[in-house]
C-alpha positions as a Markdown table, in Angstrom:
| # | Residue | x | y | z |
|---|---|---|---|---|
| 1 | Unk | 55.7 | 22.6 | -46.3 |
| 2 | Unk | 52.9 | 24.3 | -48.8 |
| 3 | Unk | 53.3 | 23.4 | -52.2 |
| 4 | Unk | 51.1 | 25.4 | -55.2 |
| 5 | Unk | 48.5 | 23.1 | -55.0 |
| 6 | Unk | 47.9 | 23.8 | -51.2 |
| 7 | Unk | 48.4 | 27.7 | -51.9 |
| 8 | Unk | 46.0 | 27.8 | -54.9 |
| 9 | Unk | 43.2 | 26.4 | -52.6 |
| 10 | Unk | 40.4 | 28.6 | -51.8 |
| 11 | Unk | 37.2 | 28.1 | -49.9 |
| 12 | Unk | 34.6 | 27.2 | -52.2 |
| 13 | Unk | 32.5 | 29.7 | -52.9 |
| 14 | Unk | 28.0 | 29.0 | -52.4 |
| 15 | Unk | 26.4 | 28.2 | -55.8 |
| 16 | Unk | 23.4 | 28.3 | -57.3 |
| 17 | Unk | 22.8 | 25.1 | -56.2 |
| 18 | Unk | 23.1 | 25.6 | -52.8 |
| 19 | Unk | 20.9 | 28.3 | -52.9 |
| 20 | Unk | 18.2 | 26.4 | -54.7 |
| 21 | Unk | 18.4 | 23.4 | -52.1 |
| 22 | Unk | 18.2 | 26.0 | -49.0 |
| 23 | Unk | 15.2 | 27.2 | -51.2 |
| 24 | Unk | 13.3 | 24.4 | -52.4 |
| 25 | Unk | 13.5 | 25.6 | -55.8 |
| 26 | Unk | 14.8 | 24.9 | -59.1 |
| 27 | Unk | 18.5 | 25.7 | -60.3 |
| 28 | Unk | 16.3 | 27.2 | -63.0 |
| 29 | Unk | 14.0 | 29.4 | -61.0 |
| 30 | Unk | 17.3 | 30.6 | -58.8 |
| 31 | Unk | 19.1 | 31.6 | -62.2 |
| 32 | Unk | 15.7 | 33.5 | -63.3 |
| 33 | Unk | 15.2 | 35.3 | -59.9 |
| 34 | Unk | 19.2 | 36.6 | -60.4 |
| 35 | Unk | 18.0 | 37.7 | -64.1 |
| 36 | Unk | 15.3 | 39.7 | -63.0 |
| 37 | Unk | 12.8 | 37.4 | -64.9 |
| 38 | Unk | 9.2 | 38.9 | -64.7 |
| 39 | Unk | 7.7 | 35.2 | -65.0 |
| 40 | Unk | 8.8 | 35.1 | -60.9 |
| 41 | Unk | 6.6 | 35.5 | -58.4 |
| 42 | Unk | 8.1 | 38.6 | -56.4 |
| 43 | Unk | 7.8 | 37.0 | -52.9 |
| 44 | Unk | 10.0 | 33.4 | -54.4 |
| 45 | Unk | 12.8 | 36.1 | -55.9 |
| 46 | Unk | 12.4 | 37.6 | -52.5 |
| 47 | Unk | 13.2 | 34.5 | -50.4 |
| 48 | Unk | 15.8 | 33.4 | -53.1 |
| 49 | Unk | 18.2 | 37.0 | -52.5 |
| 50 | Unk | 17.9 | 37.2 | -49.2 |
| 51 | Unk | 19.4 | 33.3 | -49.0 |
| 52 | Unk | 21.6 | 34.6 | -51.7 |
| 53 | Unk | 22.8 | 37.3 | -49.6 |
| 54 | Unk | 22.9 | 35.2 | -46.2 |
| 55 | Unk | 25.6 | 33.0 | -48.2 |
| 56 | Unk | 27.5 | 35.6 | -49.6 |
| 57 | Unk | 26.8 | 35.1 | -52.9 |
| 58 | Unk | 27.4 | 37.3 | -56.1 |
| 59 | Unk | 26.4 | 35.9 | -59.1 |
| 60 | Unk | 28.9 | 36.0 | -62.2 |
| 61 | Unk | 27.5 | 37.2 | -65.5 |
| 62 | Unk | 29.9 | 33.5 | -66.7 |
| 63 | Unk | 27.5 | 31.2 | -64.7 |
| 64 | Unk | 24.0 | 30.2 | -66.3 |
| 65 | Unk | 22.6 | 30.6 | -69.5 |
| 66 | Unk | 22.5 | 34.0 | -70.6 |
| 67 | Unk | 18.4 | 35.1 | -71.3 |
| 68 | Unk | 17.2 | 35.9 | -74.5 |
| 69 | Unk | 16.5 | 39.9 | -73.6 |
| 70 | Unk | 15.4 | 42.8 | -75.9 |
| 71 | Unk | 18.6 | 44.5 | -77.6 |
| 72 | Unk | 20.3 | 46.6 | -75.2 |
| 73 | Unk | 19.2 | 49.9 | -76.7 |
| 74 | Unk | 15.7 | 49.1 | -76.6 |
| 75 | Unk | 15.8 | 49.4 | -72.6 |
| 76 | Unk | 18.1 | 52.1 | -72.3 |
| 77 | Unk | 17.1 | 55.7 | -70.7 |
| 78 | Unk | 18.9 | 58.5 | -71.0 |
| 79 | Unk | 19.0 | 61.1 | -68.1 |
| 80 | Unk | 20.0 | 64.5 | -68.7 |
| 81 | Unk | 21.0 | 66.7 | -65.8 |
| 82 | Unk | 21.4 | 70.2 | -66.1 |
| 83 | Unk | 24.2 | 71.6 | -63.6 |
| 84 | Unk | 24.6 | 75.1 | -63.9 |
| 85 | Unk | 26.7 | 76.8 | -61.5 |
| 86 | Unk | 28.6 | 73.7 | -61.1 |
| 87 | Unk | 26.0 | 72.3 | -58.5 |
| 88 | Unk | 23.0 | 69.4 | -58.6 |
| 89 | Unk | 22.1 | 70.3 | -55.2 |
| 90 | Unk | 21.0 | 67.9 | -52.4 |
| 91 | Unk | 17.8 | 67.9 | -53.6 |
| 92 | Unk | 18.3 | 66.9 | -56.9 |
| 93 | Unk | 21.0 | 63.8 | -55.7 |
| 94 | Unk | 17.8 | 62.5 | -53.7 |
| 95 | Unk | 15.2 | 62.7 | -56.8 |
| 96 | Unk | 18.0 | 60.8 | -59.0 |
| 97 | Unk | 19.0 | 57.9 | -56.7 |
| 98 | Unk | 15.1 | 57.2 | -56.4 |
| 99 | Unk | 14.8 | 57.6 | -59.8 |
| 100 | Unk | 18.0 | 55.5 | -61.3 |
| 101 | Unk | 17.1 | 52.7 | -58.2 |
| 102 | Unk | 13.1 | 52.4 | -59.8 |
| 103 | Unk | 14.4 | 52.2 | -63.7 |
| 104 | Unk | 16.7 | 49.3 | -62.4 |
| 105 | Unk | 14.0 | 47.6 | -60.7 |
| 106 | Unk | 11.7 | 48.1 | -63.7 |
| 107 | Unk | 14.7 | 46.4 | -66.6 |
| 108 | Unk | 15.8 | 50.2 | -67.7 |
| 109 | Unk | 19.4 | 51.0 | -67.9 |
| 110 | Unk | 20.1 | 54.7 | -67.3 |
| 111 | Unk | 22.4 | 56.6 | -69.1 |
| 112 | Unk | 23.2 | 60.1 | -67.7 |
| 113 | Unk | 24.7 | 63.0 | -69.5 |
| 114 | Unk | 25.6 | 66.1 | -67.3 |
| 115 | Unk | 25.2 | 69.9 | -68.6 |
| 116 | Unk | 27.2 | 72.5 | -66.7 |
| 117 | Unk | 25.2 | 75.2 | -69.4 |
| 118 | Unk | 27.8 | 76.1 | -71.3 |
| 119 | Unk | 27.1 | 75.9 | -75.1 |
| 120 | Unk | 29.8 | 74.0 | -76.6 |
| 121 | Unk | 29.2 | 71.2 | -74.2 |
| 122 | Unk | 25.7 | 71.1 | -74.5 |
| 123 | Unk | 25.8 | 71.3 | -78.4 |
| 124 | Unk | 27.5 | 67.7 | -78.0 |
| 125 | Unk | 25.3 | 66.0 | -75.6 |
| 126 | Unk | 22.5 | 67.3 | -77.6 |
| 127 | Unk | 24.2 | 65.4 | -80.9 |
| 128 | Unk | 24.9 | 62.3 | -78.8 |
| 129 | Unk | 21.4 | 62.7 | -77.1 |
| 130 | Unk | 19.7 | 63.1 | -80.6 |
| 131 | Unk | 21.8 | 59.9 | -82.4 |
| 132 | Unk | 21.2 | 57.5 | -79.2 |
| 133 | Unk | 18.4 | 55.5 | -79.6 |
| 134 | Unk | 16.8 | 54.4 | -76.6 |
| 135 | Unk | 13.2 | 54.1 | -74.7 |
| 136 | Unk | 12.7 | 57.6 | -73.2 |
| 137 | Unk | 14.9 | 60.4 | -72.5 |
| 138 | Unk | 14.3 | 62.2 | -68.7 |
| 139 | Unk | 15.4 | 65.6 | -68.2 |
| 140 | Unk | 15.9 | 67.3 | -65.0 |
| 141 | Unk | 18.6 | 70.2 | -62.8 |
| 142 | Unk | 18.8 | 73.1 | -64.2 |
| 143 | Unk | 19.3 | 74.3 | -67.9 |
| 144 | Unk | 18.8 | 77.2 | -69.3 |
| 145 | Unk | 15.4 | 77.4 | -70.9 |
| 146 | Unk | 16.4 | 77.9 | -74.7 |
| 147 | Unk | 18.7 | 74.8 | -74.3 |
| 148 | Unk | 15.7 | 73.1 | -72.7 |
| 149 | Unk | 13.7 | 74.4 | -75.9 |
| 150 | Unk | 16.2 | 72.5 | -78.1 |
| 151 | Unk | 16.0 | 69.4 | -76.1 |
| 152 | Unk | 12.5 | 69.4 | -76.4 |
| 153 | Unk | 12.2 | 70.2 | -80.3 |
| 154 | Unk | 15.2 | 67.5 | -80.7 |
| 155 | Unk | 14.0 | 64.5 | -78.9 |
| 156 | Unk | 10.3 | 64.7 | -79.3 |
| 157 | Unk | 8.0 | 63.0 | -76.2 |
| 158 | Unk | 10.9 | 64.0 | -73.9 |
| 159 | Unk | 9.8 | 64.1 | -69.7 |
| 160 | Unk | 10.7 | 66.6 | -67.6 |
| 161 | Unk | 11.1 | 66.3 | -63.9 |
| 162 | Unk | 10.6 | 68.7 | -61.1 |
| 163 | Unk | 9.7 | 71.1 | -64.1 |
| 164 | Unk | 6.3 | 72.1 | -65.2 |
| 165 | Unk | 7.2 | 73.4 | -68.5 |
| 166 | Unk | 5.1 | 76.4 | -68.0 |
| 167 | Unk | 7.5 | 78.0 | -70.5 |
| 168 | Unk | 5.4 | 76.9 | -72.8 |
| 169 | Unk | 8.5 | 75.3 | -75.1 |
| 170 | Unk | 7.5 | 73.8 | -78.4 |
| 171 | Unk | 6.6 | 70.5 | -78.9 |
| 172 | Unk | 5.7 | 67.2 | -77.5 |
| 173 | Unk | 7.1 | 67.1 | -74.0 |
| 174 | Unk | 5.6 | 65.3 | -70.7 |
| 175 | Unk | 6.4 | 66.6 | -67.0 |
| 176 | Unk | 5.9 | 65.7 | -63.6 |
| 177 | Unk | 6.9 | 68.2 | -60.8 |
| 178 | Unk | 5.8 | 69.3 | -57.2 |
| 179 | Unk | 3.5 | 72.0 | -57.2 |
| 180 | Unk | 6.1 | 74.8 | -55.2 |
| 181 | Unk | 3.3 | 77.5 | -55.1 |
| 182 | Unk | 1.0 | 75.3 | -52.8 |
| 183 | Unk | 4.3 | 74.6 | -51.1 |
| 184 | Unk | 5.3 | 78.2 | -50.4 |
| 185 | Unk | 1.9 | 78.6 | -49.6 |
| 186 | Unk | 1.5 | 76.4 | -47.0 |
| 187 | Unk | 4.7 | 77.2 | -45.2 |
| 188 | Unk | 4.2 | 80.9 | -45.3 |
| 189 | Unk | 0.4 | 79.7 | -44.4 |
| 190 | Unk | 1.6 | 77.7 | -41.3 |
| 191 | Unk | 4.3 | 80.6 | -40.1 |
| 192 | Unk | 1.7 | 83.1 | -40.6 |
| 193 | Unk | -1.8 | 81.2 | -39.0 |
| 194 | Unk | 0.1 | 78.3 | -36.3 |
| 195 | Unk | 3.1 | 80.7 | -35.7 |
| 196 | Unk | 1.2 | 83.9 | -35.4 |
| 197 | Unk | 4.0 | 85.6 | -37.3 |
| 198 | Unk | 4.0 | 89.0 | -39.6 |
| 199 | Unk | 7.2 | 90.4 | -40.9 |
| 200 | Unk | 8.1 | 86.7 | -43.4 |
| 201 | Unk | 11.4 | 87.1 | -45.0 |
| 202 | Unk | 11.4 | 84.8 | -48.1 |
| 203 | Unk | 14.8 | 83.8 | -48.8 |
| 204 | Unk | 14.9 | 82.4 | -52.6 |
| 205 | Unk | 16.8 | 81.2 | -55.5 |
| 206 | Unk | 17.8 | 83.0 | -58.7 |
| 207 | Unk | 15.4 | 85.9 | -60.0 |
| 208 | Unk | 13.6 | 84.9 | -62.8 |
| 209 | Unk | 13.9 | 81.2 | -61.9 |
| 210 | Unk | 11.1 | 79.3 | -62.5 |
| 211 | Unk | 11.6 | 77.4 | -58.7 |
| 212 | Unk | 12.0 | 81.0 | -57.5 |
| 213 | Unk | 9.0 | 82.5 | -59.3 |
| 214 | Unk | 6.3 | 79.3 | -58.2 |
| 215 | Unk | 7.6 | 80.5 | -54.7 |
| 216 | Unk | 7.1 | 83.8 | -55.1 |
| 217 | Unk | 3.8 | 83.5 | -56.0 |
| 218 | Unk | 2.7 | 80.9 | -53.1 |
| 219 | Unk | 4.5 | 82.9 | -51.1 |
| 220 | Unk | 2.5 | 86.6 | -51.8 |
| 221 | Unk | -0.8 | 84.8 | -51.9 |
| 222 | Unk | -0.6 | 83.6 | -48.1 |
| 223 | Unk | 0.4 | 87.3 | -47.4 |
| 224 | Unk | -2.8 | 88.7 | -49.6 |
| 225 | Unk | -5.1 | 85.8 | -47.7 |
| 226 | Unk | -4.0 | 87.0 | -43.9 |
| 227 | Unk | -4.0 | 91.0 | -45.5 |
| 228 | Unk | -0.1 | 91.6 | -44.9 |
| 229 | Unk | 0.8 | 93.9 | -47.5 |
| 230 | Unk | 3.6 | 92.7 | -49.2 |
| 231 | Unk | 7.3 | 94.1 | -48.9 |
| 232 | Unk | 9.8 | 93.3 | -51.6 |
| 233 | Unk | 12.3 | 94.3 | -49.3 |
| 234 | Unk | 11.5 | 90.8 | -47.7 |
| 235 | Unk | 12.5 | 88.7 | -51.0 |
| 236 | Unk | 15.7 | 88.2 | -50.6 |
| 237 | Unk | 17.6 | 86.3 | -53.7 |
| 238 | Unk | 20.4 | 83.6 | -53.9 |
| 239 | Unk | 22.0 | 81.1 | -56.2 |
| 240 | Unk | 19.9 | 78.3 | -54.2 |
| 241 | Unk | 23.3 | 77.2 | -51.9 |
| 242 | Unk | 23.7 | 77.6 | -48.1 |
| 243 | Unk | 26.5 | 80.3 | -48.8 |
| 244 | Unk | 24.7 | 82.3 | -50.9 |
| 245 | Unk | 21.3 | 82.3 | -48.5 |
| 246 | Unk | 23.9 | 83.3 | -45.7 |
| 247 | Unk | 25.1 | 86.4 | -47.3 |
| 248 | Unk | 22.2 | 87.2 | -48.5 |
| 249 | Unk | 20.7 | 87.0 | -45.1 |
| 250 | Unk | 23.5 | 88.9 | -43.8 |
| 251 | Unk | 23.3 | 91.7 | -45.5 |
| 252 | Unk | 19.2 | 91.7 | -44.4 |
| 253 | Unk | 20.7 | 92.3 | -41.1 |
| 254 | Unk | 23.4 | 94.5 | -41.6 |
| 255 | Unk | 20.8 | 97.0 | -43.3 |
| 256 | Unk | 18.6 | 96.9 | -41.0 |
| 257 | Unk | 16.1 | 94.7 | -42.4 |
| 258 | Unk | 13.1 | 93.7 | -39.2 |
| 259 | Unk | 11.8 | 89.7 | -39.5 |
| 260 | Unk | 10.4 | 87.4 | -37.2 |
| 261 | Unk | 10.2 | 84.5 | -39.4 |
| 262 | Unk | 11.9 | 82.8 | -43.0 |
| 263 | Unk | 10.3 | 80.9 | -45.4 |
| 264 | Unk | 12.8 | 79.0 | -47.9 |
| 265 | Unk | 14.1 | 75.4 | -48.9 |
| 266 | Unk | 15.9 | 73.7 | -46.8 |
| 267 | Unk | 19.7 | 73.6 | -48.4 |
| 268 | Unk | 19.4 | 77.9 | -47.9 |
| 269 | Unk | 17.8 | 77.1 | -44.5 |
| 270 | Unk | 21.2 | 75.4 | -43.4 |
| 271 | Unk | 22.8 | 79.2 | -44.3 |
| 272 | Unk | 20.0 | 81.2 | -42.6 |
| 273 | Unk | 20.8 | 78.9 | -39.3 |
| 274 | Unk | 24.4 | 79.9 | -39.2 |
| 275 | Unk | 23.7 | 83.8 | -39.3 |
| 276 | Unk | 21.0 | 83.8 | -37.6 |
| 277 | Unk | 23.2 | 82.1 | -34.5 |
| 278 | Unk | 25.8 | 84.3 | -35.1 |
| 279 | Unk | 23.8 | 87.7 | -34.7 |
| 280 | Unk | 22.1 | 86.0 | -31.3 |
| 281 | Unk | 18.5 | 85.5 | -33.2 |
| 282 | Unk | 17.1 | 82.3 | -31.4 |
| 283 | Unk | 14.8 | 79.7 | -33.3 |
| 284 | Unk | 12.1 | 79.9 | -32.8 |
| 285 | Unk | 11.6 | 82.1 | -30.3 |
| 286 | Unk | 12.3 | 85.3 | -32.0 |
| 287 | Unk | 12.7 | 83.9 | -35.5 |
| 288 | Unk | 10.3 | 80.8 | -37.2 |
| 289 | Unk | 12.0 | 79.0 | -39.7 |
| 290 | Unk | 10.2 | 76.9 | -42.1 |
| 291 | Unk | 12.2 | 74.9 | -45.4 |
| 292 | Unk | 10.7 | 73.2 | -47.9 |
| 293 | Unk | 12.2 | 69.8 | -50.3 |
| 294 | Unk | 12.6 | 68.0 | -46.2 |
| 295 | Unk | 16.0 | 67.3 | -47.0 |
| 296 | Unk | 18.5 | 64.8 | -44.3 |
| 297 | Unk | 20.0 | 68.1 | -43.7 |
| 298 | Unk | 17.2 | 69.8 | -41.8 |
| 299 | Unk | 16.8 | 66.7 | -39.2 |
| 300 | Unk | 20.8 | 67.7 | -38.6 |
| 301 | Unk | 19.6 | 71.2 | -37.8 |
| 302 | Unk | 19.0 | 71.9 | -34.2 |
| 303 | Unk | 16.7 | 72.9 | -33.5 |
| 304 | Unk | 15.0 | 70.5 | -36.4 |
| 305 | Unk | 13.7 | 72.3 | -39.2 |
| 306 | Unk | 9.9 | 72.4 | -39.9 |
| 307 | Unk | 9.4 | 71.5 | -44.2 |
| 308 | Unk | 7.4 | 71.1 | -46.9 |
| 309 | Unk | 7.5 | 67.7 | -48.2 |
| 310 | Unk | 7.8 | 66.3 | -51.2 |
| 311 | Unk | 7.4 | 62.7 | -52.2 |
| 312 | Unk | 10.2 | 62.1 | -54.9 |
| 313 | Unk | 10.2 | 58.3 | -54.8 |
| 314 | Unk | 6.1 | 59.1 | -55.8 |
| 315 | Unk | 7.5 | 61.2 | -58.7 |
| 316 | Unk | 9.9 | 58.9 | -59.8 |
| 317 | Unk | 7.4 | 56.0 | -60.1 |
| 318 | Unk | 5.0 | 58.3 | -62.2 |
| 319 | Unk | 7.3 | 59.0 | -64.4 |
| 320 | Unk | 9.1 | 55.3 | -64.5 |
| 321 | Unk | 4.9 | 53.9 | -65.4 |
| 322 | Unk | 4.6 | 56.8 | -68.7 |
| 323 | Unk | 7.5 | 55.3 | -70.3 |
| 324 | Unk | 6.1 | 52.7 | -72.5 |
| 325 | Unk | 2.8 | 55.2 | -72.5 |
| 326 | Unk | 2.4 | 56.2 | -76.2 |
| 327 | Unk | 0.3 | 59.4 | -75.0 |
| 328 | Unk | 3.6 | 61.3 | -73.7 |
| 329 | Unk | 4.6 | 61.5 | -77.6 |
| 330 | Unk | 1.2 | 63.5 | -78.2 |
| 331 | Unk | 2.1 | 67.1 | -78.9 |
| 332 | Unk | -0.4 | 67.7 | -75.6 |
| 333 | Unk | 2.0 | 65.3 | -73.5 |
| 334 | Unk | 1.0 | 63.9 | -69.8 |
| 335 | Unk | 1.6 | 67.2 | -67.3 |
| 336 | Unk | 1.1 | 66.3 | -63.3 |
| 337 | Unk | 2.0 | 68.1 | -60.4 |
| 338 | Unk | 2.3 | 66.3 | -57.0 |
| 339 | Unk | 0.7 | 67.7 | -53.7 |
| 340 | Unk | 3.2 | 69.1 | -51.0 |
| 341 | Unk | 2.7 | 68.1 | -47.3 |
| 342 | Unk | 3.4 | 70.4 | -44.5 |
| 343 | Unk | 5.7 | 68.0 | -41.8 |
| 344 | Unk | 6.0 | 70.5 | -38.3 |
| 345 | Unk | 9.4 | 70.4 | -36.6 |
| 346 | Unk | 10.5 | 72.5 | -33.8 |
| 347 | Unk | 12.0 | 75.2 | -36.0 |
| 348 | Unk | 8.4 | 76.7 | -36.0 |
| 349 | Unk | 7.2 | 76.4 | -32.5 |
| 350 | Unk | 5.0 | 78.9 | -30.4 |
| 351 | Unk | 6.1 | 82.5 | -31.2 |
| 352 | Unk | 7.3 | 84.9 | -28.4 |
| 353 | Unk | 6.9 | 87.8 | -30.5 |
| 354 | Unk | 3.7 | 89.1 | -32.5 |
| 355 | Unk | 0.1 | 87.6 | -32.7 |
| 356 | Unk | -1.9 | 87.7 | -35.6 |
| 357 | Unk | -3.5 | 90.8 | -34.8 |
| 358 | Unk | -0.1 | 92.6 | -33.7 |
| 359 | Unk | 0.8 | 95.5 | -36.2 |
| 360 | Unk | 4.2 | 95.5 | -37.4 |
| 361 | Unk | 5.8 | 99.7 | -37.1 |
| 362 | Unk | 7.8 | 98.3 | -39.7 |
| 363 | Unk | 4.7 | 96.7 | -42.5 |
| 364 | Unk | 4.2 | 98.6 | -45.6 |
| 365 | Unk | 0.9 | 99.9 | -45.5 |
């Protein structure tokens, strides 16, 4: 018969103690590798959690002496992410696990506030932002620009991510972002020079978009470079989802509108699949594809989707190394703009169609 006693009993659980014996190290030293103590060597902490892990073990913020750290506030970070139209995109998800997974590493605590753009809500994030004192603030999504102006004038040395700031806001701001006009100009490059292809449909975001204007640009200056005159009909503009990119592209097709290839970012590039399957356009024989942001999603596409891509672990560490940097509160700020690298899939593989020298009946001339 169990009494209490018997039912109460539990399997002791692995200590500190045990882990220290298994590896040859103080109680002390196992206690600082589970505090993230810098005075560590990274390969002992290394060897420490992974015997820590092989036993199970999850350390209880009631065991060991508690360190003598900075107040809290000093190594907080507050992330603000703009989410108009009531989307972050996969894009930006990637960029912020990379980013909140590097500030942990470093001793940061990240604090996020979310902006769907709507004023009322964003007039109290920007008091909350303005009255919480901590290390840095990081901005990044999308917000409209004047409530990115007030951000800017309200928490002076802000950084920006994935936004240049060419909006020239004032104040002292820093950012780091991917140069998208090398970007669009190396896909549209590739489709037009490796692909032998003429009549590029660019399938954007919003007009007037800063994303959607860098691409624009890239995007026209391949054309000027390879003398195809460029055809506005050929921009075709979306709210950056797959949905939107497939009724856009839809109604391309349903008026008419000639292609043999699409230049655009992967999560559209998903959308552009589906109608182009559904009106019997084959990738890539009669139609190139080319994304950019090389997104999970476009290693799902079949036939795998050919991208531009963009290093946002690379990002995230740049920006993580200017936060104790005085120079980002300097009215002139630390501005850098990462290199995109083309990464060829089968999406864009040897056209069936037109060469390079092939004139299009359809080119604007």
């Amino acid at each position: 018969m169990l009494n209490s006693r018997t039912m109460n009993t539990a399997p002791k659980q692995p200590g500190l103690k045990e882990i220290a014996s298994l590896c040859g190290v103080s109680l002390m030293t196992v206690s600082r590798a589970f505090r993230q103590d810098t005075v560590i060597h990274p390969e002992t902490r290394s060897r420490i959690l992974r015997t820590a892990e092989m036993l199970h073990y999850h350390h209880s913020s009631r065991r060991g002496r508690p360190r003598a750290a900075k107040p809290r506030e000093q190594r907080q970070v507050q992330l603000i992410l703009g989410i108009c139209n009531g989307s972050t995109a996969y894009f930006h998800m990637r960029l912020l696990c990379s980013l909140e997974q590097q500030l942990a590493s470093s001793g940061y605590e990240c604090l996020i506030r979310t902006s769907p753009g709507d004023y009322d809500i964003f007039i109290r994030l920007l008091d909350n932002a303005r009255k919480h004192k901590c290390a840095a603030t990081l901005v990044m999504g999308d917000l409209p620009p004047e409530q990115l102006s007030a951000l800017i004038a309200a928490l002076p040395g802000v950084i920006l991510l994935d936004n240049t700031g060419e909006y020239h806001f004032q104040g002292s701001y820093s950012s780091f972002s991917f140069d998208n006009q090398k970007a669009a100009f190396i896909g549209a490059e590739h489709l037009i020079k490796d692909c032998r292809r003429r009549r590029i449909l660019l399938v954007n975001g919003r007009k007037g978009h800063f994303f959607s204007e860098e691409l624009l640009s890239g995007y026209k200056k391949a054309l000027a470079l390879y003398g195809i005159p460029f055809d506005d009909s050929r921009v075709l503009y979306t709210d950056f989802s797959a949905a939107s990119a497939a009724e856009a592209l839809r109604e391309h097709l349903e008026a008419g509108g000639s292609f043999d290839a699409v230049l655009s970012n992967d999560e559209m590039a998903s959308g552009v699949y589906r109608i182009l399957h559904e009106y019997g356009r084959r990738i890539p024989e009669e139609v190139a594809v080319c994304g950019c942001d090389d997104l999970p999603v476009g290693k799902q596409l079949y036939p795998e989707l050919t991208s531009i891509s963009l290093d946002y672990t690379d990002l995230a560490r740049k920006a993580i190394a200017l936060l104790d940097d005085s120079s980002r509160r300097f009215p002139g700020g630390v501005h850098t703009k990462l290199q995109p690298v083309l990464k060829r899939a089968s999406s864009t593989g040897s056209p069936t169609a037109l060469t390079a020298g092939d004139a299009d009946p359809g080119d604007k001339q």
